[in-house]
Backbone and ligand atoms as CSV (ligand in chain L), in Angstrom:
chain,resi,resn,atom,element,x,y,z
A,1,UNK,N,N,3.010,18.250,-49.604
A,1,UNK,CA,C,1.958,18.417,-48.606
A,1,UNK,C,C,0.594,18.137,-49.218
A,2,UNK,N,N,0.388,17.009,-49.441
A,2,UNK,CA,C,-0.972,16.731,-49.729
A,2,UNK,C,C,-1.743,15.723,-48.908
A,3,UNK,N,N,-1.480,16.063,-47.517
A,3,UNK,CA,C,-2.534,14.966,-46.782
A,3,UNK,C,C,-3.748,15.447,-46.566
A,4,UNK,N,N,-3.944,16.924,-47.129
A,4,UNK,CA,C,-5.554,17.404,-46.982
A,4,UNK,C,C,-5.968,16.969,-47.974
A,5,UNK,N,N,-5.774,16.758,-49.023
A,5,UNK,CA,C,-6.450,15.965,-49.973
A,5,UNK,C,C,-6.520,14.799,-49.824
A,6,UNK,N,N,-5.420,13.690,-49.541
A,6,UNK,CA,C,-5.554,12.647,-48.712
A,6,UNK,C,C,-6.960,12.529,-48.082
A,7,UNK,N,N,-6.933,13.129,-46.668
A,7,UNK,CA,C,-7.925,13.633,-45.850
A,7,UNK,C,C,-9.416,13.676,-46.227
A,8,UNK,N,N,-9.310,14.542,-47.318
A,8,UNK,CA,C,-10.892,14.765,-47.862
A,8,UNK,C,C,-11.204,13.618,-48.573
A,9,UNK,N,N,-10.575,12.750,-49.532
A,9,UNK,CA,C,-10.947,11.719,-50.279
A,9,UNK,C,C,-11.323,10.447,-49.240
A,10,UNK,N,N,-10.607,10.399,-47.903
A,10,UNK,CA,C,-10.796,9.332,-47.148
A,10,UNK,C,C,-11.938,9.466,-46.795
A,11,UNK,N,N,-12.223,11.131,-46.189
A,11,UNK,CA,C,-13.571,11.330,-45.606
A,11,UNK,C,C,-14.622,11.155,-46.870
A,12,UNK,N,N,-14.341,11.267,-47.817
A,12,UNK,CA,C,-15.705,11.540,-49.198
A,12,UNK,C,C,-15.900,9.707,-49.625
A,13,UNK,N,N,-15.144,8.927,-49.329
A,13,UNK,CA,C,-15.352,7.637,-49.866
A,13,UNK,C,C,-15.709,6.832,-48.116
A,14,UNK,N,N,-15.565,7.261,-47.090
A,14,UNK,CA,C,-15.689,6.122,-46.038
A,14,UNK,C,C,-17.300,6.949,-46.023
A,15,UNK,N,N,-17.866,8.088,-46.168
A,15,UNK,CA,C,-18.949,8.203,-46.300
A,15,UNK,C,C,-20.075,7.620,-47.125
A,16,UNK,N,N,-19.544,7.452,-48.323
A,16,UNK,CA,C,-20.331,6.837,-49.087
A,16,UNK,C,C,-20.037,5.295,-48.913
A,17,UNK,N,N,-19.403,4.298,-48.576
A,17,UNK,CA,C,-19.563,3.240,-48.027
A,17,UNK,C,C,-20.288,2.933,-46.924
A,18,UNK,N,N,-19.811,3.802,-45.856
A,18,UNK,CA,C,-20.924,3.636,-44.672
A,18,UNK,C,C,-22.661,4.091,-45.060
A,19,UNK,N,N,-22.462,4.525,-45.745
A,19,UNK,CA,C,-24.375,4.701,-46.324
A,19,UNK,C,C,-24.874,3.301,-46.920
A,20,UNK,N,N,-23.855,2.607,-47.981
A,20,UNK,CA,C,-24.429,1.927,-48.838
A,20,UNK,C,C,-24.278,0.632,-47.523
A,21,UNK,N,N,-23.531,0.771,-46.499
A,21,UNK,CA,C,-23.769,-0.743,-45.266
A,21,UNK,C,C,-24.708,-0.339,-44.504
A,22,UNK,N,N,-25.099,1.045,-44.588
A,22,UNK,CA,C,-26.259,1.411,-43.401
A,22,UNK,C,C,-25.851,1.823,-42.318
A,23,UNK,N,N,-24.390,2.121,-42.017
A,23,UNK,CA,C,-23.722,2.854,-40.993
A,23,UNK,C,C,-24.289,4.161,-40.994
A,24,UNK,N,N,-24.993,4.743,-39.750
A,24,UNK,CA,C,-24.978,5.622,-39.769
A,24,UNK,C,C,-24.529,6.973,-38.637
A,25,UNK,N,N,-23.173,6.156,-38.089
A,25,UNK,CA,C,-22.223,6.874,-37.422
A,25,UNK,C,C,-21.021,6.354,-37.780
A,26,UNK,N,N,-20.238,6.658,-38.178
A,26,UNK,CA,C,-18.838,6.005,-38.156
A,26,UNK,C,C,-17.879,6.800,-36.984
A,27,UNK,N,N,-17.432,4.957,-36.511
A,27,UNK,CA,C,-16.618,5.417,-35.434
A,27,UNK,C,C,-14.997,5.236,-35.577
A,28,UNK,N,N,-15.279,4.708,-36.644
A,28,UNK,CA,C,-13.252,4.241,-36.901
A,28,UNK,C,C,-13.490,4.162,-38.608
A,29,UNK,N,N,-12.058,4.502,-39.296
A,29,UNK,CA,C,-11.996,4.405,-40.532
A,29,UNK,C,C,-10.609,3.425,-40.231
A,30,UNK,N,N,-10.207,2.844,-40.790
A,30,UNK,CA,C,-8.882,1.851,-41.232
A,30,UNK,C,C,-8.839,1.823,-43.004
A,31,UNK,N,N,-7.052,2.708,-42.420
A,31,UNK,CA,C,-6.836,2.690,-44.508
A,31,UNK,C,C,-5.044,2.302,-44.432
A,32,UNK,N,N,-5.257,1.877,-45.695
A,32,UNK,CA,C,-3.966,0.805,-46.153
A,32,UNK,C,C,-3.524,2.199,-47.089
A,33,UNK,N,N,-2.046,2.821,-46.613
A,33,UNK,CA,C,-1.571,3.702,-47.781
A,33,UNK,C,C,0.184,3.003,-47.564
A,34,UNK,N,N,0.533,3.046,-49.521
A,34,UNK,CA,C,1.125,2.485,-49.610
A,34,UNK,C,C,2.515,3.652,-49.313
A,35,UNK,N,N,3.666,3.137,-48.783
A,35,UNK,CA,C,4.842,4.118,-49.065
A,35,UNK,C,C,5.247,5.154,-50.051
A,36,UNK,N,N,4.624,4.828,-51.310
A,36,UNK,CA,C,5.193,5.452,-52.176
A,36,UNK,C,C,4.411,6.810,-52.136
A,37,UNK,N,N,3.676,6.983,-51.988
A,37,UNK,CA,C,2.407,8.030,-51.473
A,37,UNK,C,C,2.626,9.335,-50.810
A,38,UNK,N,N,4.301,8.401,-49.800
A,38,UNK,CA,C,4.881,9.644,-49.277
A,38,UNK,C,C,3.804,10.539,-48.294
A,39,UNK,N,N,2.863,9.668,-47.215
A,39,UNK,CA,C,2.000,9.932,-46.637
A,39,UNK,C,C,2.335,10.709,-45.159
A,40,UNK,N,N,2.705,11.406,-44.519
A,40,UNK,CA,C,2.836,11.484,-42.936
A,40,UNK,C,C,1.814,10.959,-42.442
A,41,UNK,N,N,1.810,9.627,-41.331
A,41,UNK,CA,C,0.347,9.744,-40.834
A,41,UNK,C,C,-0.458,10.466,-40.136
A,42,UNK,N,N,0.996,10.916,-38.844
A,42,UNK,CA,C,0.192,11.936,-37.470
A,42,UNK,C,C,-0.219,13.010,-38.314
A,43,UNK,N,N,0.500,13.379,-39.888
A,43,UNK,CA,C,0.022,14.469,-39.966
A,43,UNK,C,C,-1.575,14.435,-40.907
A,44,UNK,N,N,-1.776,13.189,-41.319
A,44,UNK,CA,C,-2.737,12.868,-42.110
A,44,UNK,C,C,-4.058,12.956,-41.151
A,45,UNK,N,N,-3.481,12.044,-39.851
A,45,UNK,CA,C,-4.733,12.057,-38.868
A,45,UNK,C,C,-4.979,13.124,-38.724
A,46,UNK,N,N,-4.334,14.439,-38.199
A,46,UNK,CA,C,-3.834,15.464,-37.599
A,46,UNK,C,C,-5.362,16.337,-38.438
A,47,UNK,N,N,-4.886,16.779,-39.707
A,47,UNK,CA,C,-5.755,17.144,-40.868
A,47,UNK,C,C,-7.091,16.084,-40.999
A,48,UNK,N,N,-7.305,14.919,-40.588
A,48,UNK,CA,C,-8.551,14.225,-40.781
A,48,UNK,C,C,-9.607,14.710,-39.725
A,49,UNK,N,N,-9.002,14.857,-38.089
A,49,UNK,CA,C,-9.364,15.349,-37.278
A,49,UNK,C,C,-9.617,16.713,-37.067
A,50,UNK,N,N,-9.418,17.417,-38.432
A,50,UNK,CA,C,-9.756,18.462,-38.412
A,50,UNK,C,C,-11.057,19.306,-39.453
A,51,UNK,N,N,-11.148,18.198,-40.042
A,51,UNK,CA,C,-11.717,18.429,-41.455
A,51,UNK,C,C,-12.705,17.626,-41.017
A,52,UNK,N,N,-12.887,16.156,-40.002
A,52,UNK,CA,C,-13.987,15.293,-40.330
A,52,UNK,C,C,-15.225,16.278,-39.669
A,53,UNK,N,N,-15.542,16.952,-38.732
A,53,UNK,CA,C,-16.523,17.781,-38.675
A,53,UNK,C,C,-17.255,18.534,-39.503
A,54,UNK,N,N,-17.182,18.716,-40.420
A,54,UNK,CA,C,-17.458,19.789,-41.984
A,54,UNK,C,C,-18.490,18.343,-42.398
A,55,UNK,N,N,-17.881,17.115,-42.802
A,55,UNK,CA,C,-18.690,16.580,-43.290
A,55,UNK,C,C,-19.813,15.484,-42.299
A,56,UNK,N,N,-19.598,16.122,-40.499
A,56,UNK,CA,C,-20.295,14.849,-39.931
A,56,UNK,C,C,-19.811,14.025,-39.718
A,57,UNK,N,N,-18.649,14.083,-38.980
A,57,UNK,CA,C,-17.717,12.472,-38.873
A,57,UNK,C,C,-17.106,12.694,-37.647
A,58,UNK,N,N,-17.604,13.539,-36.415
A,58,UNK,CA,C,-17.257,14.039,-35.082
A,58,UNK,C,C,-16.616,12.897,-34.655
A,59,UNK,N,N,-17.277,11.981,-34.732
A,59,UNK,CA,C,-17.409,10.546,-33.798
A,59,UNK,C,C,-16.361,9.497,-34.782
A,60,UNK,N,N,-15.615,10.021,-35.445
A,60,UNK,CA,C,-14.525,9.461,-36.490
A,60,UNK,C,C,-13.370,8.831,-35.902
A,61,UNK,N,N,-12.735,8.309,-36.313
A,61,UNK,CA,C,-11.539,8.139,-35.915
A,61,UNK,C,C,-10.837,7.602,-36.897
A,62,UNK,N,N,-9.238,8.145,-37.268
A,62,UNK,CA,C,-8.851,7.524,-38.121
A,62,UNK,C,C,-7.757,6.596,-37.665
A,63,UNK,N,N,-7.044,5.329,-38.517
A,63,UNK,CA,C,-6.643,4.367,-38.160
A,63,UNK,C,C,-5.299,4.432,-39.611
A,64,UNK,N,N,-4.245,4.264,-39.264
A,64,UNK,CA,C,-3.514,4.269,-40.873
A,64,UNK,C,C,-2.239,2.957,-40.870
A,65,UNK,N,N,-2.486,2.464,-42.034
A,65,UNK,CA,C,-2.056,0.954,-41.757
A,65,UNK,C,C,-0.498,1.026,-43.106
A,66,UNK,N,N,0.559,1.494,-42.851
A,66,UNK,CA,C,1.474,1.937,-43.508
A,66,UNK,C,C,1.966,0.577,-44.624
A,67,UNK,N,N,1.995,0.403,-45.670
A,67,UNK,CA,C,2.417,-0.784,-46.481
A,67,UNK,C,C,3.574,-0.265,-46.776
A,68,UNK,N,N,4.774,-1.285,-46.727
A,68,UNK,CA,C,6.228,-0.889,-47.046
A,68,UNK,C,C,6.224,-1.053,-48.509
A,69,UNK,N,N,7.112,-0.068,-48.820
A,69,UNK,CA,C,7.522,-0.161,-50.315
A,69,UNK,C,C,8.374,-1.486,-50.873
A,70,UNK,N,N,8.136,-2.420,-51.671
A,70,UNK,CA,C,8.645,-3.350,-51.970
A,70,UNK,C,C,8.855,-3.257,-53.623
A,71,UNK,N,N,9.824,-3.604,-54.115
A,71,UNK,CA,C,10.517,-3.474,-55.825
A,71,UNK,C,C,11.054,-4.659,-56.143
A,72,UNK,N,N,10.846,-5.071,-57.572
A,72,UNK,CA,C,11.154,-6.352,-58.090
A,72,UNK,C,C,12.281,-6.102,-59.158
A,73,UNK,N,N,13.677,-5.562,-59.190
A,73,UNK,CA,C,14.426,-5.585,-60.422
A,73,UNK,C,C,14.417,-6.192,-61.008
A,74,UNK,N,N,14.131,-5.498,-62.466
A,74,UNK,CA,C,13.466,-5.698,-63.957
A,74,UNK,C,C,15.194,-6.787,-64.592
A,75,UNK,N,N,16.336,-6.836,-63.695
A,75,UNK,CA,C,17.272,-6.954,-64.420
A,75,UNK,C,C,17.864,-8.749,-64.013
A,76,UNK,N,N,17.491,-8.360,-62.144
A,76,UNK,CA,C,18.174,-9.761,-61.719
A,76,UNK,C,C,17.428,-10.198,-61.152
A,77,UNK,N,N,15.852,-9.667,-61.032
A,77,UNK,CA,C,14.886,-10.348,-60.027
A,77,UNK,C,C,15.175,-9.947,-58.557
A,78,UNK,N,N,16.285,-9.631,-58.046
A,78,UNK,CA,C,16.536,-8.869,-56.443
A,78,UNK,C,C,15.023,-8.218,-56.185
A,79,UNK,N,N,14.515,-8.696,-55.317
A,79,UNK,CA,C,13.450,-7.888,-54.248
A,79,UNK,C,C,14.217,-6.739,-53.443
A,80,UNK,N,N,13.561,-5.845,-53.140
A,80,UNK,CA,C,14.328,-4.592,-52.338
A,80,UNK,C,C,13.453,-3.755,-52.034
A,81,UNK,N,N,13.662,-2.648,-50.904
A,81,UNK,CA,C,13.106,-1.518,-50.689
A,81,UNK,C,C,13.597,-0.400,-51.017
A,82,UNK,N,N,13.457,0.548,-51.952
A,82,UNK,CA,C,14.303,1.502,-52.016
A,82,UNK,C,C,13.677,2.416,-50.891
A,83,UNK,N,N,14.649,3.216,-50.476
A,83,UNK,CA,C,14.736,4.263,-49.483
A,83,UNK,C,C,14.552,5.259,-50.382
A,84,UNK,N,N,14.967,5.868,-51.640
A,84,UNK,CA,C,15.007,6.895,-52.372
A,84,UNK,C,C,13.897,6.734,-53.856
A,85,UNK,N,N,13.547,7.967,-53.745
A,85,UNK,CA,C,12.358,8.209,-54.975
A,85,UNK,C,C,12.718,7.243,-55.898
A,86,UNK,N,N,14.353,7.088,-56.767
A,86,UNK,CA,C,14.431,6.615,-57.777
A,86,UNK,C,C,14.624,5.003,-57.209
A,87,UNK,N,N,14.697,4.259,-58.494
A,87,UNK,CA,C,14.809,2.695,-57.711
A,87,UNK,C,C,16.215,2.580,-58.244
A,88,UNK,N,N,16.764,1.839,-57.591
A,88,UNK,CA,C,18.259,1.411,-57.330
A,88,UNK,C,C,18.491,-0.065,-57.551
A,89,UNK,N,N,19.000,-1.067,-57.741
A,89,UNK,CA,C,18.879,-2.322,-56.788
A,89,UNK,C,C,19.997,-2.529,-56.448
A,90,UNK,N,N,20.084,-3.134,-55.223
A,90,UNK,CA,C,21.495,-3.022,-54.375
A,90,UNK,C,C,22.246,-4.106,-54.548
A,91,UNK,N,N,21.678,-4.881,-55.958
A,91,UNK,CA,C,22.149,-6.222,-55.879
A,91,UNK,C,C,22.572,-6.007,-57.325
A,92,UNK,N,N,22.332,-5.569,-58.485
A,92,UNK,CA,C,23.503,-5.659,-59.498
A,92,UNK,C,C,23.355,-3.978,-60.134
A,93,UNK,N,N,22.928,-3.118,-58.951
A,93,UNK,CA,C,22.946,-1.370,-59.721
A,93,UNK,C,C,21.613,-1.165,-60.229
A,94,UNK,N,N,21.288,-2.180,-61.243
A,94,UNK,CA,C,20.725,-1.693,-62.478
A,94,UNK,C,C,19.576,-0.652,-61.721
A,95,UNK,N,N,18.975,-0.020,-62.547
A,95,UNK,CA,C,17.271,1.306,-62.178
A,95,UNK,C,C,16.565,0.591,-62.513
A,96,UNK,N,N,15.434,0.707,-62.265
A,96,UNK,CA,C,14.636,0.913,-62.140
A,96,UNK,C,C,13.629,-0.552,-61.251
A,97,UNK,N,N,11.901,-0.695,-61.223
A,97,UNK,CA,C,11.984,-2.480,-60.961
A,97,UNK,C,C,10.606,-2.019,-61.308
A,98,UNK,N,N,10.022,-3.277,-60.646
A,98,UNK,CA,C,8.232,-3.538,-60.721
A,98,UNK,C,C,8.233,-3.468,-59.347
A,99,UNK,N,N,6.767,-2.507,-58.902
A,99,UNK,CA,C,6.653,-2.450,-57.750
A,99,UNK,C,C,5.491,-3.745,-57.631
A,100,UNK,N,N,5.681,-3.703,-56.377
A,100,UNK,CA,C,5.127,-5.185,-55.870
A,100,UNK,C,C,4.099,-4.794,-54.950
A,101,UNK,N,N,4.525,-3.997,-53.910
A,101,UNK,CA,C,4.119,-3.079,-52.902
A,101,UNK,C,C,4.140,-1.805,-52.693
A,102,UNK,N,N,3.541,-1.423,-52.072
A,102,UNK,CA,C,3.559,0.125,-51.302
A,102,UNK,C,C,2.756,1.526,-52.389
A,103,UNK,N,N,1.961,0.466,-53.482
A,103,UNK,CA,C,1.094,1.702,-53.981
A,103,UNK,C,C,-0.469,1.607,-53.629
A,104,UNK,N,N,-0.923,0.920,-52.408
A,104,UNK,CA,C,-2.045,0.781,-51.584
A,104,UNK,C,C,-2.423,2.194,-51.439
A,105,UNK,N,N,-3.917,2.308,-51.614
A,105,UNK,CA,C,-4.388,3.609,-51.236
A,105,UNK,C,C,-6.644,3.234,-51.041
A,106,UNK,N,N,-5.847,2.337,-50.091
A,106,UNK,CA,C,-7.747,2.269,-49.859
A,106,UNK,C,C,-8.280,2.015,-48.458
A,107,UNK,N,N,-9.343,2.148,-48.307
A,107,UNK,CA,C,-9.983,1.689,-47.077
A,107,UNK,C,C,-9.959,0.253,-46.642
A,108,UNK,N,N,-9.660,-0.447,-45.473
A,108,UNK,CA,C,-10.093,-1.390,-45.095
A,108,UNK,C,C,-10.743,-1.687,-44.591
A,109,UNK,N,N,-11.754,-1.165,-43.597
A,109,UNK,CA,C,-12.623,-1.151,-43.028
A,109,UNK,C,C,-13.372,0.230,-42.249
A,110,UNK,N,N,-14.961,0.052,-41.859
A,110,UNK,CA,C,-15.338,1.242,-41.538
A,110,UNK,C,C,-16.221,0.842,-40.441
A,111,UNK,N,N,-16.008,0.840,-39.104
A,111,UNK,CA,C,-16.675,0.696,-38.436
A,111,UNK,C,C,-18.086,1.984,-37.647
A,112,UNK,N,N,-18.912,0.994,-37.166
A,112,UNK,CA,C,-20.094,2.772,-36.764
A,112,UNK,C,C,-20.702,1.488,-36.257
A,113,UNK,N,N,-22.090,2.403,-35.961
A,113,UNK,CA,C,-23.022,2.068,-35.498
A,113,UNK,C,C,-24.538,2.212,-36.634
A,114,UNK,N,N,-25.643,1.757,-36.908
A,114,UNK,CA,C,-26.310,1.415,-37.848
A,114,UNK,C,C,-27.738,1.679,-37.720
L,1,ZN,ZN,ZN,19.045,-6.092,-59.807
C-alpha cells in the first residue's frame, strides 16, 4: 500500500513543474507508471483526490497511463510479460531477464491555466 506516497510525490513534482511553465492552476496531471510499481490506479486517483487539496490542486485531476511490464531473457532473448514478481521465461525456463518496460514512473504532461 503505497499509493499515498505515490500520491504525494505526483502532487510535490507536478507542482513544481507547473510553476517553472507558469501554470498557475493545474487542471489535469497525466503520469506513465510502469507495472512493476504494482500501482492500483482507482486507488491511486482515489488517494490523489484526496490529498490534492492540502497542497492547492482542488481543480486537479489525475490521469494514469499504465505501461505493461515487458522482459528480455538474459538466456534465449524470448520477450515476455511475467505475470509473477519473479521472472520466468516461458520459452526455455531459465530466471531471470532485462526489463525493457514497465519501470516508468513520471509525469507526462500537466495541463492548467497560466
Ligand atoms: Zn528464455
Amino acid at each position: 500500500m503505497h499509493e499515498g506516497s505515490f500520491a504525494r510525490a505526483i502532487i510535490l513534482t507536478a507542482s513544481k513543474e507547473a510553476e517553472k511553465a507558469g501554470i498557475k492552476e493545474i487542471k489535469r496531471i497525466k503520469v506513465a507508471i510502469g507495472e512493476i510499481h504494482a500501482v492500483v490506479d482507482e486507488f491511486l486517483i482515489t488517494v490523489f483526490d484526496m490529498m490534492k487539496g492540502e497542497y492547492g490542486l482542488e481543480k486537479a485531476s489525475l490521469e494514469v497511463e499504465k505501461i505493461p511490464l515487458k522482459v528480455r531473457c538474459t538466456s534465449c532473448g524470448g520477450i515476455y510479460s511475467p505475470e509473477e514478481p519473479i521472472f520466468l521465461c516461458p520459452y526455455c525456463g531459465a530466471m531471470g531477464g532485462e526489463v525493457l518496460q514497465g519501470e516508468e514512473l513520471h509525469i507526462i504532461s500537466i495541463e492548467g491555466e497560466k
